[in-house]
VEXKE-787705 format. One line per field, with one value per residue: x, y, z of N, C-alpha, C in turn. Coordinates in Angstrom, 3 decimals. Example, Ala and Ser with C-alpha at 12.3 -4.5 7.8 and 13.67 -1.06 7.14 Angstrom:
2
n_px <- c(13.190 / 12.850)
n_py <- c(-5.690 / -2.250)
n_pz <- c(7.800 / 7.080)
ca_px <- c(12.300 / 13.670)
ca_py <- c(-4.500 / -1.060)
ca_pz <- c(7.800 / 7.140)
c_px <- c(13.200 / 12.900)
c_py <- c(-3.300 / 0.030)
c_pz <- c(7.800 / 7.870)
This chain:
162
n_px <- c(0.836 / 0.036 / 1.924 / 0.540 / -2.253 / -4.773 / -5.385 / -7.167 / -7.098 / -6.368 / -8.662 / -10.750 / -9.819 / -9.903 / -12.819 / -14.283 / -12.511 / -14.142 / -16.940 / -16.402 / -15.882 / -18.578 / -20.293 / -18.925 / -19.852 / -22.885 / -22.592 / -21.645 / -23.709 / -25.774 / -24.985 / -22.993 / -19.915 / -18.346 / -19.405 / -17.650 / -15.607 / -14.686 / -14.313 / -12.404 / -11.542 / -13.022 / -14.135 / -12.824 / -12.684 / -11.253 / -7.882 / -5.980 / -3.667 / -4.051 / -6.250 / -5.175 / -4.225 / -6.339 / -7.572 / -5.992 / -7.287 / -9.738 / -9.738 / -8.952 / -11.033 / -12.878 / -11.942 / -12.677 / -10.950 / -10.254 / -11.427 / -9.187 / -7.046 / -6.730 / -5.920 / -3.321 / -2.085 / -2.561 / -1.281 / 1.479 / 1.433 / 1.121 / 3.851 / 5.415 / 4.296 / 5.173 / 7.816 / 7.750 / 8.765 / 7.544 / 4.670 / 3.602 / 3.253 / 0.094 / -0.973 / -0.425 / -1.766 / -3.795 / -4.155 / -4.079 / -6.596 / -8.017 / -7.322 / -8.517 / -10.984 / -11.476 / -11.591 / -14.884 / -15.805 / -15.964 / -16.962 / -19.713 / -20.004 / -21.511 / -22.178 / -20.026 / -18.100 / -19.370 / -18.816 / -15.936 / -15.321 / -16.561 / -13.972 / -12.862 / -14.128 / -16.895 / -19.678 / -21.424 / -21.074 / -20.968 / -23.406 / -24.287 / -23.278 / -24.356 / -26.859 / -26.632 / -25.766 / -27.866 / -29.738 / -28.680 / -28.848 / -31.545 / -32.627 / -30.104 / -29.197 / -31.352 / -30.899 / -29.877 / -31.966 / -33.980 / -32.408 / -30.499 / -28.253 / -25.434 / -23.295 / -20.884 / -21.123 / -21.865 / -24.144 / -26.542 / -28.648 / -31.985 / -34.405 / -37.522 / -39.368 / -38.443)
n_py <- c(-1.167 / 2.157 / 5.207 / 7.507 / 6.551 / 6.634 / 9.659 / 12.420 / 13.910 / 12.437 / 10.417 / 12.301 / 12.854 / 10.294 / 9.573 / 11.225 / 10.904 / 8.761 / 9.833 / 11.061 / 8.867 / 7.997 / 9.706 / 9.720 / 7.000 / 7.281 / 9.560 / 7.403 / 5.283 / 6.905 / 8.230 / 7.474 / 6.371 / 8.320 / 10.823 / 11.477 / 12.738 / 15.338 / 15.528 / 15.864 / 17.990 / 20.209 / 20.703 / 22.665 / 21.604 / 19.578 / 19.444 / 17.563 / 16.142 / 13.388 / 12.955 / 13.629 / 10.964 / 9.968 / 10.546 / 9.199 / 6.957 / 7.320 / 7.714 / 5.100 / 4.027 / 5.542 / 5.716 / 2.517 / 0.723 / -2.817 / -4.352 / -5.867 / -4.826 / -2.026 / -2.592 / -3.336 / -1.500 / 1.235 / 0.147 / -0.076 / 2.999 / 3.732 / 2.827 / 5.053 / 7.133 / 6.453 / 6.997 / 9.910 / 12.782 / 14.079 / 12.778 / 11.526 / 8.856 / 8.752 / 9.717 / 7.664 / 5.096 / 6.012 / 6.532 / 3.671 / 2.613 / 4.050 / 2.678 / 0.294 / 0.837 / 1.777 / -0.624 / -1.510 / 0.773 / 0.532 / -1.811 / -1.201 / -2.515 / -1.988 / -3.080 / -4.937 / -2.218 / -1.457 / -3.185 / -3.089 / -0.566 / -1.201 / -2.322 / -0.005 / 1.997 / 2.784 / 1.170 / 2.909 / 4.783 / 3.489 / 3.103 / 5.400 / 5.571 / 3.265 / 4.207 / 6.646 / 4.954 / 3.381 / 5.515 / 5.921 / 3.752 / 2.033 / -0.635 / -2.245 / -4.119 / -6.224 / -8.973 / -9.051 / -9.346 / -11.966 / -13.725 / -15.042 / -14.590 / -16.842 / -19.186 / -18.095 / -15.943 / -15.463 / -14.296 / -16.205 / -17.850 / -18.340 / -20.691 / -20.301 / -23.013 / -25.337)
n_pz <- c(0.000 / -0.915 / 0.397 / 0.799 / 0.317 / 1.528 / 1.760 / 2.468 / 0.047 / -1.831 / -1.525 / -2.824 / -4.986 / -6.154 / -5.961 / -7.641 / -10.059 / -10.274 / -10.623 / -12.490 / -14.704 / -14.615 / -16.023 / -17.898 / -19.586 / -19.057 / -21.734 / -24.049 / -23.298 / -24.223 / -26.599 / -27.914 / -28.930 / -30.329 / -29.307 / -27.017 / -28.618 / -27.578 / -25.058 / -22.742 / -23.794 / -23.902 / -21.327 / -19.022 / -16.379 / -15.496 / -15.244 / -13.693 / -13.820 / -14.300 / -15.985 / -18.292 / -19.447 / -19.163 / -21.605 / -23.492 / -23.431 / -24.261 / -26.114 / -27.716 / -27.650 / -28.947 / -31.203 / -31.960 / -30.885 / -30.121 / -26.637 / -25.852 / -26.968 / -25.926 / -23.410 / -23.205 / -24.969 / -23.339 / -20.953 / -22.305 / -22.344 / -19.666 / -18.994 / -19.772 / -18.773 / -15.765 / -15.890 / -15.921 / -14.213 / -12.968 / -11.950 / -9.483 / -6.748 / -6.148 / -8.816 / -10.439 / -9.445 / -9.312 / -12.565 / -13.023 / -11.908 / -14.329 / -15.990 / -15.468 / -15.809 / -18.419 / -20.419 / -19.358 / -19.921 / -22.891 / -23.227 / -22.317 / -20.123 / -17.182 / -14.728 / -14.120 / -14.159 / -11.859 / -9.970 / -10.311 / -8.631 / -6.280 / -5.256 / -3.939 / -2.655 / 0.385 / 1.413 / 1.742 / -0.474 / -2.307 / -2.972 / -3.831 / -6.119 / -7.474 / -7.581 / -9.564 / -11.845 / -12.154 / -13.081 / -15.618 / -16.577 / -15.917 / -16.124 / -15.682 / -13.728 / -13.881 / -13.465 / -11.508 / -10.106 / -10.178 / -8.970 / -6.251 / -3.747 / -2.818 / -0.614 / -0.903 / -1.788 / -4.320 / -6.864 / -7.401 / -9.982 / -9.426 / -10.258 / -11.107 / -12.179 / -10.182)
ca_px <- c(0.000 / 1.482 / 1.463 / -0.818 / -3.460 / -6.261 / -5.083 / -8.408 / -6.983 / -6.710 / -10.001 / -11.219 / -9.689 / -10.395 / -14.163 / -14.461 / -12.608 / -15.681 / -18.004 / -16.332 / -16.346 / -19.848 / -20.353 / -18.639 / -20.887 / -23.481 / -22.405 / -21.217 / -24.676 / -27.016 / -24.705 / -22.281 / -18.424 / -18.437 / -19.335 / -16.730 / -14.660 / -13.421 / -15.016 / -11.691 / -10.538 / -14.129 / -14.347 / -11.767 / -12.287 / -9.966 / -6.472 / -5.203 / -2.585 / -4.661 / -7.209 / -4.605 / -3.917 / -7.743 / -7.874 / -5.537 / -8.572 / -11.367 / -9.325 / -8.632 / -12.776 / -13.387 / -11.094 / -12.664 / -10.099 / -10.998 / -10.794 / -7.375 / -6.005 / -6.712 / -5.422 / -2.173 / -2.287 / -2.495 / -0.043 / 2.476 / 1.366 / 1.232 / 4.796 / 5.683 / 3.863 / 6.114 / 9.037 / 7.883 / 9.616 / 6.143 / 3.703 / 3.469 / 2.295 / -1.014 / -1.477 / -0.222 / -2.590 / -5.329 / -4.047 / -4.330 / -7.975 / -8.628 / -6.858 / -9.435 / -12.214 / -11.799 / -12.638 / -15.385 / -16.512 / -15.844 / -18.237 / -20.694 / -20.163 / -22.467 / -21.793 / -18.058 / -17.513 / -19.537 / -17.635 / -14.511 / -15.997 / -16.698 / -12.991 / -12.369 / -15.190 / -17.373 / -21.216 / -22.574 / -19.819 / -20.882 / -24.702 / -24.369 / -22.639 / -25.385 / -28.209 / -25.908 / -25.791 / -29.257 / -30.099 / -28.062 / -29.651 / -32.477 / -32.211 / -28.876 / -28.895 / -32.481 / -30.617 / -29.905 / -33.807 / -34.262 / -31.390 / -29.783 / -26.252 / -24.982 / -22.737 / -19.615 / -21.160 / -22.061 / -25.328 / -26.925 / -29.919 / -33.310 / -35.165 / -38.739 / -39.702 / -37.594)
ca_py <- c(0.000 / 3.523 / 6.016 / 8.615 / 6.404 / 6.986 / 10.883 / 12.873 / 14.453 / 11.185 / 10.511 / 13.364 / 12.556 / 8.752 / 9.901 / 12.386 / 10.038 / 7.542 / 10.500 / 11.496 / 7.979 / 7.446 / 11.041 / 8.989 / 6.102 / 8.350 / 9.878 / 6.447 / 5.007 / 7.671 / 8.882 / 6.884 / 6.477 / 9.997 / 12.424 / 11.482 / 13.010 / 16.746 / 15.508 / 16.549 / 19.541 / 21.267 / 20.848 / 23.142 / 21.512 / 18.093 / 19.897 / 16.616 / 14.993 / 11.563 / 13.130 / 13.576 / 9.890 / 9.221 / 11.143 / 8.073 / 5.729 / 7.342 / 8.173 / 4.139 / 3.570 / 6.383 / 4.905 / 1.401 / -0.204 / -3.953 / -4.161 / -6.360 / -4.078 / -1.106 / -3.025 / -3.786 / 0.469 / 1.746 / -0.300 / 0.581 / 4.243 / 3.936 / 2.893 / 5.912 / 7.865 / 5.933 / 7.711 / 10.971 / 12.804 / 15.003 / 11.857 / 11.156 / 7.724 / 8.585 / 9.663 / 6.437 / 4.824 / 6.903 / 5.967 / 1.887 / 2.830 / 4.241 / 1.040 / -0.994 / 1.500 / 1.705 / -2.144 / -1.568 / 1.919 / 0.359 / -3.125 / -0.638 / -2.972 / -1.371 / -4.207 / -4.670 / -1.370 / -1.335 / -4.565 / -2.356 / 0.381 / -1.552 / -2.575 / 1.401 / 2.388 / 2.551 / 0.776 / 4.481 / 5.811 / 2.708 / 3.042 / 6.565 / 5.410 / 2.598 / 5.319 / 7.214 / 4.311 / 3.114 / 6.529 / 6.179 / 2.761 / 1.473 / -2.122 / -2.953 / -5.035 / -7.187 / -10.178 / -9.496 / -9.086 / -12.944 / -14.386 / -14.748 / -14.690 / -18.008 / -19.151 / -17.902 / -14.655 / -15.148 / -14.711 / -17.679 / -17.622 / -18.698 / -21.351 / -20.699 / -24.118 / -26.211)
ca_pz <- c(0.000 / -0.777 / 2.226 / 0.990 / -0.743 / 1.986 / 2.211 / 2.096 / -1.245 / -3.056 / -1.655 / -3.342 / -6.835 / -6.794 / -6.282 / -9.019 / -11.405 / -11.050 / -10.921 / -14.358 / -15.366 / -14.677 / -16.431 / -19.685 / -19.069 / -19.676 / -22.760 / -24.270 / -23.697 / -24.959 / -27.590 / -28.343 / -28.519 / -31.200 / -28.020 / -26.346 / -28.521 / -27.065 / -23.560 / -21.617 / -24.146 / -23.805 / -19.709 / -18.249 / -15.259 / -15.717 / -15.306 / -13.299 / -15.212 / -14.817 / -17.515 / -19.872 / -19.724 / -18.984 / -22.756 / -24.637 / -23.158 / -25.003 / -27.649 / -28.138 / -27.754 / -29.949 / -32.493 / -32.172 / -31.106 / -29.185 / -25.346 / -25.636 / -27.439 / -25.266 / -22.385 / -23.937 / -25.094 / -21.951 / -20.132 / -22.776 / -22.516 / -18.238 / -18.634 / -20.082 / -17.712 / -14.826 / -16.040 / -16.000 / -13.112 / -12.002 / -12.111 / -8.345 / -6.202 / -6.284 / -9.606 / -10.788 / -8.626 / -10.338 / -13.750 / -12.782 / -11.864 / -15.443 / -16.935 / -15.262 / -16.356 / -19.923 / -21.054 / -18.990 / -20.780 / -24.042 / -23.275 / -21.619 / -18.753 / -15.577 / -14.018 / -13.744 / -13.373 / -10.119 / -8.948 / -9.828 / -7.613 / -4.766 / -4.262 / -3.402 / -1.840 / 1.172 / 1.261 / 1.389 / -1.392 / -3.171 / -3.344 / -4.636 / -7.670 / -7.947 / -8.217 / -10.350 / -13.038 / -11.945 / -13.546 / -16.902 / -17.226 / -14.663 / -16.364 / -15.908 / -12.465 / -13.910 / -13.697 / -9.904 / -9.020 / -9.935 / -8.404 / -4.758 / -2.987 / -2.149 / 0.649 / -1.377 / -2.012 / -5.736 / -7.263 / -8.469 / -10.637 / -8.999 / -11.770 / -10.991 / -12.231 / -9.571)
c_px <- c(0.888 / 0.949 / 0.475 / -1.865 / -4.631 / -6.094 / -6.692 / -8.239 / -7.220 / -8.386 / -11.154 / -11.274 / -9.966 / -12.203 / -14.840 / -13.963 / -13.651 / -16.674 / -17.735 / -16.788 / -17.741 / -20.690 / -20.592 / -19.542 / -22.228 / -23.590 / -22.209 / -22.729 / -26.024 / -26.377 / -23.517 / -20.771 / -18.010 / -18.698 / -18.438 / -15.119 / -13.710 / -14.265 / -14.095 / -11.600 / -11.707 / -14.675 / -13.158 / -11.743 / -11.436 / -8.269 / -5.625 / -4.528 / -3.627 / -5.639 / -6.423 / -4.231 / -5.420 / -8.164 / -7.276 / -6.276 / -9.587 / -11.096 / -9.512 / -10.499 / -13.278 / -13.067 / -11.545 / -12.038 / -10.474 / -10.814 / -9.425 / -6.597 / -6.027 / -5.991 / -3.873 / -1.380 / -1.919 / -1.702 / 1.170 / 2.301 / 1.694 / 2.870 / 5.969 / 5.593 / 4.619 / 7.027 / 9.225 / 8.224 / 8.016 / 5.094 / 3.940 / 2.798 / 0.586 / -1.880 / -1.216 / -1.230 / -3.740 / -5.182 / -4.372 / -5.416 / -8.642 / -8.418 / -7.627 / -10.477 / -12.103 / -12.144 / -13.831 / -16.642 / -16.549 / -16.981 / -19.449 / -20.746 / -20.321 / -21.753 / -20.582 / -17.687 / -17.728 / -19.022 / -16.383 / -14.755 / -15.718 / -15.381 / -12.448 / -13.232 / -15.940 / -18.682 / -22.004 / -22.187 / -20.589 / -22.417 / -25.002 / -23.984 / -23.460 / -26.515 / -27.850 / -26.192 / -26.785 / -29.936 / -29.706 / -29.053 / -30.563 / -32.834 / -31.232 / -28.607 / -30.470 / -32.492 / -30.285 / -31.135 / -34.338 / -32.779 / -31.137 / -28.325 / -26.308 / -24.207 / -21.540 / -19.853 / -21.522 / -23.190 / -25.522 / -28.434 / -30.419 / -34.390 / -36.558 / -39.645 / -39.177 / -38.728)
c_py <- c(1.239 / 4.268 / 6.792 / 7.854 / 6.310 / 8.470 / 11.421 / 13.460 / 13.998 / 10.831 / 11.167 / 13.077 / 11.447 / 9.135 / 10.717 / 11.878 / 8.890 / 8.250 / 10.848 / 10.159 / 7.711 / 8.534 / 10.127 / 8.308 / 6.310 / 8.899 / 8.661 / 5.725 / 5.636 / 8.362 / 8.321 / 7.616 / 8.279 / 11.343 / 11.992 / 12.498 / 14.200 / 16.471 / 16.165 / 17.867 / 20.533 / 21.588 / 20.783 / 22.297 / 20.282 / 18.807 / 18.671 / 15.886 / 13.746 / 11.990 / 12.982 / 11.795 / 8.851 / 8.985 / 9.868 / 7.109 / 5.849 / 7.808 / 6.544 / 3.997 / 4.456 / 5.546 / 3.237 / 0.498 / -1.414 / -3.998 / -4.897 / -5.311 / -2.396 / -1.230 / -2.937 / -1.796 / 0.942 / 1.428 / 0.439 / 2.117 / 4.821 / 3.818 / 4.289 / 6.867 / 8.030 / 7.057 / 9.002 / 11.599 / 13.683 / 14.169 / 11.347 / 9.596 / 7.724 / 8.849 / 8.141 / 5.063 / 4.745 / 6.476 / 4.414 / 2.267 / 2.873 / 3.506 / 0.332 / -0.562 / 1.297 / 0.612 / -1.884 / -0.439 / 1.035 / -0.801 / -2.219 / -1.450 / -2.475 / -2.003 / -4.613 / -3.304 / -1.019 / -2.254 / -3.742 / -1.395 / -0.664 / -1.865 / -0.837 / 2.364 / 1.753 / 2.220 / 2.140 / 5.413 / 5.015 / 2.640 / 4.032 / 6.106 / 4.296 / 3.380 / 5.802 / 6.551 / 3.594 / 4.215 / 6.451 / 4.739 / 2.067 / -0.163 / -3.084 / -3.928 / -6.053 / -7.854 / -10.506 / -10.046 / -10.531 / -13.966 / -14.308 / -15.227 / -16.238 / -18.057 / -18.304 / -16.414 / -14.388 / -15.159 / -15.598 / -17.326 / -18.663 / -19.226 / -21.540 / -22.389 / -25.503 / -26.253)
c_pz <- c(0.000 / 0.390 / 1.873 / -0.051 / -0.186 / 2.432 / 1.469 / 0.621 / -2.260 / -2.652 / -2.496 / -4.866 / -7.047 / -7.205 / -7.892 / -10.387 / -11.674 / -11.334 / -12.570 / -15.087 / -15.770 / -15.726 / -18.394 / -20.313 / -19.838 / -21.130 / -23.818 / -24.692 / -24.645 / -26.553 / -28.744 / -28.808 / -29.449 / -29.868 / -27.158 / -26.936 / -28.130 / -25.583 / -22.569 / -22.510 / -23.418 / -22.039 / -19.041 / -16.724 / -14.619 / -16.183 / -14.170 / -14.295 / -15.345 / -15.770 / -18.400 / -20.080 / -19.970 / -21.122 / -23.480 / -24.284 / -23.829 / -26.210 / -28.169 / -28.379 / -28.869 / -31.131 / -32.502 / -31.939 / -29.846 / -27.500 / -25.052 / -25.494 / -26.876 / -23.738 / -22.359 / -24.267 / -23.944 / -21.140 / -21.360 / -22.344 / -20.675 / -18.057 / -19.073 / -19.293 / -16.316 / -15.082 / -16.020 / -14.434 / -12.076 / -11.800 / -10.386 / -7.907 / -6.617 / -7.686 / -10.591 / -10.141 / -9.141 / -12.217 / -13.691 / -12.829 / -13.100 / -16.472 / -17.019 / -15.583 / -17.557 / -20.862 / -20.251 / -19.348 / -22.242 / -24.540 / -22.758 / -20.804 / -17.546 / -14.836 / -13.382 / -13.422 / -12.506 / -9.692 / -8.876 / -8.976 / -6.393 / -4.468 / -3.390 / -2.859 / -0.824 / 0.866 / 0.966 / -0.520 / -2.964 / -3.861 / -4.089 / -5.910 / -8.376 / -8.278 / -8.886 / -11.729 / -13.092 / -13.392 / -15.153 / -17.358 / -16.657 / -15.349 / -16.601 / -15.006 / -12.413 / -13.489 / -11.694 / -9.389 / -9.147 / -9.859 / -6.716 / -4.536 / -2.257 / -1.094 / 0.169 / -1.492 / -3.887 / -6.112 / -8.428 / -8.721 / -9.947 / -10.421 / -10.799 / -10.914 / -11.296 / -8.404)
């Protein structure tokens, strides 16, 4: 664990990169991968370096390119990032985050990206961001409402007919 990765600051910016994400999310579903494309130039308010790296993520989705091969992208492009001498712990941190977001923008996967959520958030932190994407799509968690949690913690589908 690095030292400042529960500092109220990073707190601050991890939040706001899922609020942006979920923002994308948003745009992605109703409009598809084309409005994404001046999403950071045209909103002064992403002056954290991790946008500009967030930007070669929705550039790769814009451009079509498959979730491998955005995976594969981004690590090359994060190791680049490494080396830069002003890129701090926590923004590196924050860049991993948007590694694991962008297959997840690109499948429109709800789903996974609230499982990736919940490893960095609190039950309260975590429900907000469920009404959040409740809101973008209110039939994305169907498949929960006839199912239940097993001993392991996984939901297993419920067969009416049994």
């Amino acid at each position: 664990m690095f030292e400042n990765e529960n500092s109220a600051e990073f707190e601050k910016r991890k939040y706001k990169l899922i609020i942006t994400s979920i923002d994308i999310f948003k745009n992605l579903y109703n409009r598809g991968p084309i409005s994404l494309e001046n999403y950071f130039r045209d909103n002064s308010k992403f002056t954290d370096t991790v946008y500009s790296y967030y930007k070669v993520g929705l550039e790769l989705i814009i451009n079509g390119r498959p979730p491998e091969q955005a995976v594969f992208m981004l690590e090359y492009e994060k190791m680049k990032w490494i080396r830069k001498s002003n890129i701090t712990e926590e923004d590196l941190l924050l860049i991993t985050i948007v590694q694991g977001i962008v297959p997840y923008l690109q499948k429109l996967d709800f789903d996974g990206f609230y499982d990736l959520c919940s490893n960095f958030f609190s039950a309260k932190e975590i429900g907000k961001i469920a009404e959040l994407l409740l809101e973008i799509n209110p039939h994305i968690w169907e498949k929960y409402l006839n199912s239940e949690v097993n001993s392991v913690g996984a939901y297993v589908e419920i067969n009416p007919h049994m």
